[in-house]
N, CA, C and O atoms as a DFTB+ gen file, in Angstrom:
572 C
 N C O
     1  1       1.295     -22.798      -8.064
     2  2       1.115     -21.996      -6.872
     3  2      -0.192     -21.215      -7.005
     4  3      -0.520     -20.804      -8.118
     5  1      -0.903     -21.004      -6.008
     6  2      -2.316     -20.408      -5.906
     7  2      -1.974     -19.330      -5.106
     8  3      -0.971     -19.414      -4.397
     9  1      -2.754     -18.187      -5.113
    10  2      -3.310     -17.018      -5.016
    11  2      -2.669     -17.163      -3.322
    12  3      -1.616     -16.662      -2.927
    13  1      -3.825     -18.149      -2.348
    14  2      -3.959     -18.568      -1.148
    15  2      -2.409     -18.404      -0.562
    16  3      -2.162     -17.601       0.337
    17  1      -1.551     -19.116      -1.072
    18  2       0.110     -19.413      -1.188
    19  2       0.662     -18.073      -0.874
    20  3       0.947     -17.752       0.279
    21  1       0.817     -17.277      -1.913
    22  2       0.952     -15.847      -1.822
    23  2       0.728     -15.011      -0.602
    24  3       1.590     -14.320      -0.059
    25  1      -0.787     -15.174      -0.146
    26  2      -1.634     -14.232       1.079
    27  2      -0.843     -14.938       2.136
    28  3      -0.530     -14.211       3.079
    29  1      -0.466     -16.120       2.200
    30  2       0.128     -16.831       3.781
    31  2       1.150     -16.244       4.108
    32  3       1.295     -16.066       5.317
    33  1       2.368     -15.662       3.047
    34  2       3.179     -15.728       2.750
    35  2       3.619     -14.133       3.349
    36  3       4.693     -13.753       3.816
    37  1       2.431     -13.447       3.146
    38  2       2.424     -11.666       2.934
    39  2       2.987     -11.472       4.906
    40  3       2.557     -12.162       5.830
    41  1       3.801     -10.573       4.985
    42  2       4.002     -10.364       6.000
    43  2       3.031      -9.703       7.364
    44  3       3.143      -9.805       8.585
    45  1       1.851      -8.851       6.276
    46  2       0.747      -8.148       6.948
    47  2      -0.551      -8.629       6.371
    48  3      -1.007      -7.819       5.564
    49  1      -1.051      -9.362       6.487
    50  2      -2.173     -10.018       6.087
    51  2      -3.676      -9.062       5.605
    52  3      -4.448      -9.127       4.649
    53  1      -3.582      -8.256       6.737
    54  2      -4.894      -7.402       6.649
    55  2      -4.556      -6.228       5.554
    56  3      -3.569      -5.629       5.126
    57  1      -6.246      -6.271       5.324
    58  2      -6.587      -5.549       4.387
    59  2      -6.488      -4.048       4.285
    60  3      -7.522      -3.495       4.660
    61  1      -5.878      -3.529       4.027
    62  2      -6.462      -1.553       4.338
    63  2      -7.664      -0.935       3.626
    64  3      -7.873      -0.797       2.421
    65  1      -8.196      -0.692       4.395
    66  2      -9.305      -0.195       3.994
    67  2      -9.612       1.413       4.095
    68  3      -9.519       1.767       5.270
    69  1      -9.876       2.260       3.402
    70  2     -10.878       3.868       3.593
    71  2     -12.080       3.851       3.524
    72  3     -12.636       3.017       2.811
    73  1     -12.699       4.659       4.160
    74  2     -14.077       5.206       3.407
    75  2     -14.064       5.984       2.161
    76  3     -13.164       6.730       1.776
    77  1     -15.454       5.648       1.433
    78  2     -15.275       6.421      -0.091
    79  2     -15.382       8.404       0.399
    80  3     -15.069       9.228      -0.461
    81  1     -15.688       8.715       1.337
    82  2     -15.939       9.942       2.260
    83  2     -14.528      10.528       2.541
    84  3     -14.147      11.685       2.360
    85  1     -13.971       9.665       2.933
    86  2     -12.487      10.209       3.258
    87  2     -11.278      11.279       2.487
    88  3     -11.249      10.948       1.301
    89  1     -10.790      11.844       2.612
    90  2     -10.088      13.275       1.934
    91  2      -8.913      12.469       1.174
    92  3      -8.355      11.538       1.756
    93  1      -8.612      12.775       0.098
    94  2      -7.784      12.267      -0.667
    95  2      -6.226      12.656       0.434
    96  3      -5.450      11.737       0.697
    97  1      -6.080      13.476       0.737
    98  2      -4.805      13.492       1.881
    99  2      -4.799      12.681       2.829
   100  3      -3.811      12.355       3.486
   101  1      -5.647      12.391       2.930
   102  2      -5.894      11.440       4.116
   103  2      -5.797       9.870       3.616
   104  3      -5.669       8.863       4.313
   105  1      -5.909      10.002       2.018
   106  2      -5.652       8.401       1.567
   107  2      -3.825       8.669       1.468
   108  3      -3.137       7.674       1.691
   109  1      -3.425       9.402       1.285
   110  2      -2.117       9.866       0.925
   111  2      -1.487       9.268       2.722
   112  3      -0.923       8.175       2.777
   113  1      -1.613       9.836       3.609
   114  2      -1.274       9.486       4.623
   115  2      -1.301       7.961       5.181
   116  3      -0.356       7.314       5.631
   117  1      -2.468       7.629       5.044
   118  2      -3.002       6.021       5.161
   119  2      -1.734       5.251       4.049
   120  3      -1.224       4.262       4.577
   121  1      -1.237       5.546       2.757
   122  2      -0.351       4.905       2.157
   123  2       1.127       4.854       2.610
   124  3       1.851       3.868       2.748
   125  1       1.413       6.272       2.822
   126  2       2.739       6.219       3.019
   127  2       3.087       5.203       4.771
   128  3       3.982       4.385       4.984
   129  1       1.906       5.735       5.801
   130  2       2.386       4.725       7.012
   131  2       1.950       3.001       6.533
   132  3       2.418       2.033       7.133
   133  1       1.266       2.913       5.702
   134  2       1.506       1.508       5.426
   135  2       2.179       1.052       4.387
   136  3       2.009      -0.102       3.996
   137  1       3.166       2.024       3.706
   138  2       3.957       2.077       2.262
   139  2       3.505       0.801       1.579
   140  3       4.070      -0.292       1.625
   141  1       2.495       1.093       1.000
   142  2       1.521       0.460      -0.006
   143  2       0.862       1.645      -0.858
   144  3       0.659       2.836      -0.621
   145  1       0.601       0.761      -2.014
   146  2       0.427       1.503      -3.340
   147  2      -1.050       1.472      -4.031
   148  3      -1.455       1.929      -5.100
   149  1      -1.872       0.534      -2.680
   150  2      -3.286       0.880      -3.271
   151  2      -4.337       0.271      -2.386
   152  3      -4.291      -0.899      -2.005
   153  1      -5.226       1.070      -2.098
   154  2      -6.198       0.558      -0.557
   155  2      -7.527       0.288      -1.520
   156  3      -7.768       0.808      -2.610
   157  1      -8.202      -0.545      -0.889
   158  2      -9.112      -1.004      -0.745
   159  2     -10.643       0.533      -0.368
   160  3     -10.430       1.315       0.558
   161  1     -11.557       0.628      -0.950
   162  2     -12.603       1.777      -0.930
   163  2     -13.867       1.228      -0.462
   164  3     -14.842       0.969      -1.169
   165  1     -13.760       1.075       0.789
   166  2     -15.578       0.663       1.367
   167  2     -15.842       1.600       3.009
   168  3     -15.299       2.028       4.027
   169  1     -17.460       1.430       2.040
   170  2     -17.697       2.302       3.300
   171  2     -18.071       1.996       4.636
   172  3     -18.006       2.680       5.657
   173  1     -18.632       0.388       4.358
   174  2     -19.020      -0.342       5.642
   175  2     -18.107      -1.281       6.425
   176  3     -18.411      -2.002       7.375
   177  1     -16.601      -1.079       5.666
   178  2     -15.426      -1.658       6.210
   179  2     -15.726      -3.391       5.714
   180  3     -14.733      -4.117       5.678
   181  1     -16.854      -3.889       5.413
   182  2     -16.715      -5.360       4.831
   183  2     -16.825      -4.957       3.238
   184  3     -15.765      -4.807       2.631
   185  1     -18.124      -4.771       2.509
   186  2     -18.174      -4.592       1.135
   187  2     -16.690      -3.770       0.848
   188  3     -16.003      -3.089       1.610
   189  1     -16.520      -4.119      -0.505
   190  2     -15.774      -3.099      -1.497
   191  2     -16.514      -2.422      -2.407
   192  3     -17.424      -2.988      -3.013
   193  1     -16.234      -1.251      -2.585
   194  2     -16.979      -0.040      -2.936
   195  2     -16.220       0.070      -4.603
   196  3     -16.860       0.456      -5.581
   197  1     -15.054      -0.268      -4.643
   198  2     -13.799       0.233      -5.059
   199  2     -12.530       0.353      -4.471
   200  3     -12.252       0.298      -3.273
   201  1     -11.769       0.527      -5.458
   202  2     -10.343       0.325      -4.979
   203  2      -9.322       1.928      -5.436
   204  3      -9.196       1.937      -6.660
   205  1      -8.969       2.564      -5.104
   206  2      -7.958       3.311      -5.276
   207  2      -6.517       3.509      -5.324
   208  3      -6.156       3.376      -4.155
   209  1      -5.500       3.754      -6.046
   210  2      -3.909       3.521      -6.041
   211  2      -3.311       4.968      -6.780
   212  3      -3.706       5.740      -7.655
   213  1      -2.178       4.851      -5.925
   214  2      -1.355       5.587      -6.602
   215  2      -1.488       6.580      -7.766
   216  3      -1.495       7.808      -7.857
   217  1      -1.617       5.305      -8.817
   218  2      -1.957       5.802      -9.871
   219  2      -2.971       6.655     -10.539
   220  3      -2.863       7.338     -11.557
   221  1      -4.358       6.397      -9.447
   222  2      -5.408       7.112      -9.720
   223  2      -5.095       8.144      -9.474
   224  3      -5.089       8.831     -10.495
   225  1      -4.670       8.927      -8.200
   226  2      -4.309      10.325      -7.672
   227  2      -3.205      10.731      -8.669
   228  3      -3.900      11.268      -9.532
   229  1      -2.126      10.809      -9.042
   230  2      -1.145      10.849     -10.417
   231  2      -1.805      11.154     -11.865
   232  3      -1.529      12.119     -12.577
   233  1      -2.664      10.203     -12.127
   234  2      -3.727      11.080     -13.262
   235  2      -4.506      11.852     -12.897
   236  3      -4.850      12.744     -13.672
   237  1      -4.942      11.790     -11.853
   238  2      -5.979      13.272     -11.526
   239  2      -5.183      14.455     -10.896
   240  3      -5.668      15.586     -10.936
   241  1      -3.955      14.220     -10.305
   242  2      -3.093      15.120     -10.040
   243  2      -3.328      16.155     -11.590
   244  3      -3.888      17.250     -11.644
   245  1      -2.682      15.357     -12.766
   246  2      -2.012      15.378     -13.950
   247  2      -3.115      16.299     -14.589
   248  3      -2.724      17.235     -15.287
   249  1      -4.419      16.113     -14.409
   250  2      -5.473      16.981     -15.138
   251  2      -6.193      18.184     -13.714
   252  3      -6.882      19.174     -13.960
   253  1      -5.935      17.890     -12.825
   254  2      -6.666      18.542     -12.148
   255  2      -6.111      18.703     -10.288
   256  3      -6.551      18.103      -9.307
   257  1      -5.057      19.706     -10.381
   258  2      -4.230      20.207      -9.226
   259  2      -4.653      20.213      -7.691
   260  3      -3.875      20.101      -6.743
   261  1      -6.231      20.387      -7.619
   262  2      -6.652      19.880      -6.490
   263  2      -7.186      18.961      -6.127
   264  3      -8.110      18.995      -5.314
   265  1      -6.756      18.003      -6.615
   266  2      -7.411      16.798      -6.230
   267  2      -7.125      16.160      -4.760
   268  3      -7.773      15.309      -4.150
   269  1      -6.349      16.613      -4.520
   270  2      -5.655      16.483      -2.866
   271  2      -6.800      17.233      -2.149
   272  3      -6.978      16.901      -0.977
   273  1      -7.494      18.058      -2.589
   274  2      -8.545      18.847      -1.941
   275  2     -10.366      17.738      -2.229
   276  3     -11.460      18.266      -2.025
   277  1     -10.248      16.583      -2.596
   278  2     -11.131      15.796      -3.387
   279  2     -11.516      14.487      -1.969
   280  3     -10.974      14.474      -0.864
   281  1     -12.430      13.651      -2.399
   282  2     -12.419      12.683      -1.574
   283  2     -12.667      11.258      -2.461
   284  3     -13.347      11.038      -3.463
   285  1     -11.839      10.436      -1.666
   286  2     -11.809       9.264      -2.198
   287  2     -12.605       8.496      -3.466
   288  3     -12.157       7.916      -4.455
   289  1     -13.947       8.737      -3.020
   290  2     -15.093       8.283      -4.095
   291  2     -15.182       9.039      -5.108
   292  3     -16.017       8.779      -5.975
   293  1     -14.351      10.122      -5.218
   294  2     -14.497      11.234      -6.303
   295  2     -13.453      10.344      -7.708
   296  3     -13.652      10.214      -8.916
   297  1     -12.220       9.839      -6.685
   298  2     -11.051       9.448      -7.979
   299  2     -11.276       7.637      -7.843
   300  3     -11.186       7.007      -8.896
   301  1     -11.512       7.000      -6.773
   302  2     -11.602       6.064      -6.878
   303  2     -11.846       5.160      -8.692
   304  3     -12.334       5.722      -9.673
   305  1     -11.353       3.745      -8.649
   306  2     -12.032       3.252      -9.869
   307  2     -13.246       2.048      -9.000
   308  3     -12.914       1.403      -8.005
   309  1     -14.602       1.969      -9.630
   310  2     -15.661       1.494      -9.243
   311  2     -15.878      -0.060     -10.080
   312  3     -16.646      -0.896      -9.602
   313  1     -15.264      -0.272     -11.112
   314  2     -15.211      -1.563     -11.554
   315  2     -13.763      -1.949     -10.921
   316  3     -12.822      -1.157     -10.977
   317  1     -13.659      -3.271     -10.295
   318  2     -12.798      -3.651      -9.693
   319  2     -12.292      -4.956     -10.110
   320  3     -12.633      -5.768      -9.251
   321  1     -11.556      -5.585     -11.149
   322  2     -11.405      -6.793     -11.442
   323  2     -10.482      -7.566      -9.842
   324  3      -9.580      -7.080      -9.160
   325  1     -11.176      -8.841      -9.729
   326  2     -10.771      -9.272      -7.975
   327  2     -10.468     -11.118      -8.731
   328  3     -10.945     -11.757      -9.668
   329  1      -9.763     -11.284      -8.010
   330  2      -9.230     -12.825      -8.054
   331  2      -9.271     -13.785      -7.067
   332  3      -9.191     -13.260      -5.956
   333  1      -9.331     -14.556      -7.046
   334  2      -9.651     -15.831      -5.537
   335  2      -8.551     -16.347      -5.178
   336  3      -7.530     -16.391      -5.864
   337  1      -8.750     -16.925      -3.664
   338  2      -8.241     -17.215      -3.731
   339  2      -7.143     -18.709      -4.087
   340  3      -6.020     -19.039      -3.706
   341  1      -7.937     -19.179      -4.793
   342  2      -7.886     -20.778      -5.269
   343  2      -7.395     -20.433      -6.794
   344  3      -6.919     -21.366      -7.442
   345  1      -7.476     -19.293      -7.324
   346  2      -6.701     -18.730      -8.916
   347  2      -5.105     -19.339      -8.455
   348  3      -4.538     -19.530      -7.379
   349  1      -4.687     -19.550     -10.146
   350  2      -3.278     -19.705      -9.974
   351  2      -2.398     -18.296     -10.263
   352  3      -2.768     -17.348     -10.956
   353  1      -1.372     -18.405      -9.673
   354  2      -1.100     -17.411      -9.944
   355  2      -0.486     -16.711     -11.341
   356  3      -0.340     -15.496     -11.477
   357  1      -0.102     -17.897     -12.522
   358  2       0.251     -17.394     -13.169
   359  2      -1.316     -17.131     -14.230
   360  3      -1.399     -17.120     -15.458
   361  1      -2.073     -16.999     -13.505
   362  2      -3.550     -16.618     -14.472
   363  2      -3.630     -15.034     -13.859
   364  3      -3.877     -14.040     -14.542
   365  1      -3.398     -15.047     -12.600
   366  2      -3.964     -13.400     -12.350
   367  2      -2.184     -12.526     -13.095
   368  3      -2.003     -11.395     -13.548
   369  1      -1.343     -13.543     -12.930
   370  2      -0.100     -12.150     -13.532
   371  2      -0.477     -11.959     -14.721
   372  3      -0.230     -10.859     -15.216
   373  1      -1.108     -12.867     -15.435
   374  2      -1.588     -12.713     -16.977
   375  2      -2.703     -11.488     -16.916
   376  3      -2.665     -10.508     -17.660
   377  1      -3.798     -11.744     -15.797
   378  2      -4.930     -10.833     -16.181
   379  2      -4.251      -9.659     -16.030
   380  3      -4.083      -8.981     -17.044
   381  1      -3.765      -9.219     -14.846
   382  2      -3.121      -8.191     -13.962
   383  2      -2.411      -7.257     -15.372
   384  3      -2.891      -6.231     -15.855
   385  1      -1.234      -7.928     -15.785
   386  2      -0.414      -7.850     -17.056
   387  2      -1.396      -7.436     -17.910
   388  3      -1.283      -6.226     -18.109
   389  1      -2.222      -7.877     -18.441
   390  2      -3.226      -7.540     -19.953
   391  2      -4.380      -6.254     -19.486
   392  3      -4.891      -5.575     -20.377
   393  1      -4.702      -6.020     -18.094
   394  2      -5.122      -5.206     -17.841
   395  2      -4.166      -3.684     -17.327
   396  3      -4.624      -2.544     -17.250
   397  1      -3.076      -4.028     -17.101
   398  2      -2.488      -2.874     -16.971
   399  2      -2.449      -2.467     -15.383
   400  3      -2.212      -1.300     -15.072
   401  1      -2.696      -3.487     -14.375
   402  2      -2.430      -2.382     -12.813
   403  2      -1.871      -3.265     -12.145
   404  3      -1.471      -4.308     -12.663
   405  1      -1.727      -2.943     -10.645
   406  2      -0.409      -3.334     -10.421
   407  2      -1.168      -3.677      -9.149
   408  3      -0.263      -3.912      -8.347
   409  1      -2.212      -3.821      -8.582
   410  2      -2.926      -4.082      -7.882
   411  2      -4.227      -4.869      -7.768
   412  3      -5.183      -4.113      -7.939
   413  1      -4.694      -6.504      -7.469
   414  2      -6.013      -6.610      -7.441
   415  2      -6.055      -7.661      -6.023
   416  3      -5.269      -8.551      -5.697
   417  1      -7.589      -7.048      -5.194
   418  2      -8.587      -7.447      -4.179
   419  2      -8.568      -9.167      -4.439
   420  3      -8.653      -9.589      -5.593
   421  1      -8.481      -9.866      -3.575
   422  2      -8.930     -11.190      -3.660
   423  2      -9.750     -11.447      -2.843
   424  3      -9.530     -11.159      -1.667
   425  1     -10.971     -12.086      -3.241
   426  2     -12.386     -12.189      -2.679
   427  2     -12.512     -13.272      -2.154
   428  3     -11.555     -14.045      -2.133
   429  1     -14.106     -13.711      -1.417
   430  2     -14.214     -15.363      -1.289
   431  2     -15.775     -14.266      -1.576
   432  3     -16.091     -13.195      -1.058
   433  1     -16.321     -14.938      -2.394
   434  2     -17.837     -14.457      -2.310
   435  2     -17.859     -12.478      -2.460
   436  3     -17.357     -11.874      -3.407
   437  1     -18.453     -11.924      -1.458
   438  2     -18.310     -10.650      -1.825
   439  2     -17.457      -9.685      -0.464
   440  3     -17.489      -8.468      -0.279
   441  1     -16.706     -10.803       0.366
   442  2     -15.804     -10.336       1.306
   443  2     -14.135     -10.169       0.724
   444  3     -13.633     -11.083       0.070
   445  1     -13.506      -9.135       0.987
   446  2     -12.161      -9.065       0.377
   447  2     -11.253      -9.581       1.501
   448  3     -10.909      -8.870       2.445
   449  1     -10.865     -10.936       1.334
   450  2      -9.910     -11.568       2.104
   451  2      -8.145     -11.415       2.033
   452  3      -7.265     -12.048       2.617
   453  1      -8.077     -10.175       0.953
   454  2      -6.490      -9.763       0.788
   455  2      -6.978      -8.943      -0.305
   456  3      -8.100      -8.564      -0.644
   457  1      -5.371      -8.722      -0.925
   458  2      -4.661      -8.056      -2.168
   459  2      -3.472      -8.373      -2.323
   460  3      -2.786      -8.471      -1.306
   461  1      -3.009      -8.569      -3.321
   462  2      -1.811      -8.881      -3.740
   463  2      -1.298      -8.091      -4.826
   464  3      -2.290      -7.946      -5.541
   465  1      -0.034      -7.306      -5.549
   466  2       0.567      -6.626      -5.970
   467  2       1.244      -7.777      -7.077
   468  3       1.391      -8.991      -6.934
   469  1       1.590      -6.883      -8.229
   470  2       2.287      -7.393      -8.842
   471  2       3.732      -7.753      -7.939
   472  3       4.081      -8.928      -8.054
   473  1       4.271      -7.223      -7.401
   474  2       5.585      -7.407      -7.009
   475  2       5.205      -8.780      -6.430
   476  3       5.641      -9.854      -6.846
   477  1       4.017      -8.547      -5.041
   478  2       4.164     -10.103      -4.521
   479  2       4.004     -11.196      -5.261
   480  3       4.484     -12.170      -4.681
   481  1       3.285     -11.594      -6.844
   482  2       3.206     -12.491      -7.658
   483  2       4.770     -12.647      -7.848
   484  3       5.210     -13.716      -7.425
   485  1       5.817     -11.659      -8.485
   486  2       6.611     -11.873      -9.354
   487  2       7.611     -12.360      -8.149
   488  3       8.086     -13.494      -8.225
   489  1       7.819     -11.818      -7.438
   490  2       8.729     -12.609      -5.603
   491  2       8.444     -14.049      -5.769
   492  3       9.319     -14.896      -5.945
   493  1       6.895     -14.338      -5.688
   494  2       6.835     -15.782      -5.540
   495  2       6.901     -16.738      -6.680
   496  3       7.067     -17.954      -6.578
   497  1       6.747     -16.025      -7.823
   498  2       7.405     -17.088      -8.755
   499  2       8.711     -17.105      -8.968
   500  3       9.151     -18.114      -9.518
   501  1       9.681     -15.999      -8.596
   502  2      11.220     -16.252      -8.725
   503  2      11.258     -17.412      -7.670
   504  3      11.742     -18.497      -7.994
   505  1      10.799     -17.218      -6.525
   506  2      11.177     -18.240      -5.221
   507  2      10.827     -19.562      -5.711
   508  3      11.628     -20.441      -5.396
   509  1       9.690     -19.963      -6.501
   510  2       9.528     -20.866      -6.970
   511  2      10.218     -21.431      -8.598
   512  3       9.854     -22.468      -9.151
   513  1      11.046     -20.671      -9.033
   514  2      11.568     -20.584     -10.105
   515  2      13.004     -21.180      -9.375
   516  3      13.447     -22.302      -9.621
   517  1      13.598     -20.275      -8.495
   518  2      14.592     -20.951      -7.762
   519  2      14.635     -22.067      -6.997
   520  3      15.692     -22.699      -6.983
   521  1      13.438     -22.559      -6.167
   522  2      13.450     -24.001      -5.673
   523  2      13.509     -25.141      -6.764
   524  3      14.125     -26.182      -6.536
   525  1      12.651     -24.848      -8.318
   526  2      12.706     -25.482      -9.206
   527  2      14.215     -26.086      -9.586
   528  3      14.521     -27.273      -9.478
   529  1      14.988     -25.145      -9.998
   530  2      16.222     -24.665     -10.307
   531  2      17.280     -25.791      -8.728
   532  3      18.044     -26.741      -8.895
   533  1      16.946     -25.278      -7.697
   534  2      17.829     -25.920      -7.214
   535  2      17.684     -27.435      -6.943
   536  3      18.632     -28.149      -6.614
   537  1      16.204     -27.931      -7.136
   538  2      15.943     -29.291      -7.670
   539  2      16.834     -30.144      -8.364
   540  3      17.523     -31.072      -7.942
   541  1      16.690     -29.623      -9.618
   542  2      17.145     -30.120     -10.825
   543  2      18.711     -29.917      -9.924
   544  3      18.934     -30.600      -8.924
   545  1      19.284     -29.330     -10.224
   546  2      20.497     -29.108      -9.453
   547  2      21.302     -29.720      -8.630
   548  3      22.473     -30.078      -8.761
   549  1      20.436     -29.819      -7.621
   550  2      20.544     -31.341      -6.809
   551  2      20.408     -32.917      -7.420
   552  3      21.126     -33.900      -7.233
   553  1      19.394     -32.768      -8.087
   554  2      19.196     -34.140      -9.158
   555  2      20.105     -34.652      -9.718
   556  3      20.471     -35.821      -9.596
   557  1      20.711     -33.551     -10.611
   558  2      22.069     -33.499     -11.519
   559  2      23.624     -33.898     -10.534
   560  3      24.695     -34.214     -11.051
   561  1      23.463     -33.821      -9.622
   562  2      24.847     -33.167      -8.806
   563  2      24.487     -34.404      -7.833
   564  3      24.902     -34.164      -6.699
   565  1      24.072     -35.208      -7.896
   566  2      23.339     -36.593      -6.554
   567  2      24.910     -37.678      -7.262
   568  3      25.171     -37.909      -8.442
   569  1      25.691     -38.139      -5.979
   570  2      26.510     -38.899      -6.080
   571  2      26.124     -39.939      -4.889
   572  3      26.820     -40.935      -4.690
């Protein structure tokens, strides 16, 4: 299964995007109405600037109380590891996994054509773990 597979699959296709300008409350708001756990950081709405999640605001919460008073480009992370969409998927759960986040951008060139979450990888390999499964199943069970 490829990357591509996954994005067809996603119920909301489009990307969310902020400006790196934008008030960290205001990324807070932008998450909860799209209950997602990590937007996309550009300022010209095509490039990616960076990406921001959850997690970033949570450690800067953790050292520094106003960060809710901060703007996006302040906590953002600026190296962005991004995956294609022609990757398989069990290569980005590996990178994803060995890097530690729970979020990466999938590109074609230097346009971000999605994101995908750990959760949506691990959904689609159970689904494909279970069609496997009921294969064999059927195979076994053929009179």
């Amino acid at each position: 299964m490829r990357i591509a597979d996954v994005l067809k699959k996603k119920p909301v296709p489009d990307v969310v995007k902020i400006a790196p300008d934008s008030g960290v409350r205001e990324l807070l708001a932008v998450m909860a109405e799209h209950n997602i756990g990590a937007v996309v950081v550009s300022a010209d709405g095509v490039a990616m600037d960076g990406i921001v999640s959850e997690r970033d605001v949570v450690r800067r919460l953790h050292s520094d109380g106003t960060v809710v008073d901060n703007t996006v480009g302040a906590i953002m992370t600026r190296e962005v590891q991004t995956c294609a969409p022609e990757d398989s998927l069990d290569e980005v759960m590996q990178v994803m996994t060995e890097g530690r986040f729970r979020h990466i951008p999938v590109c074609e060139g230097d346009r971000v054509v999605g994101i995908v979450s750990i959760g949506d990888l691990v959904k689609h390999k159970i689904e494909q773990l279970q069609f496997e499964r009921d294969q064999l199943d059927h195979y076994l069970h053929q009179t």
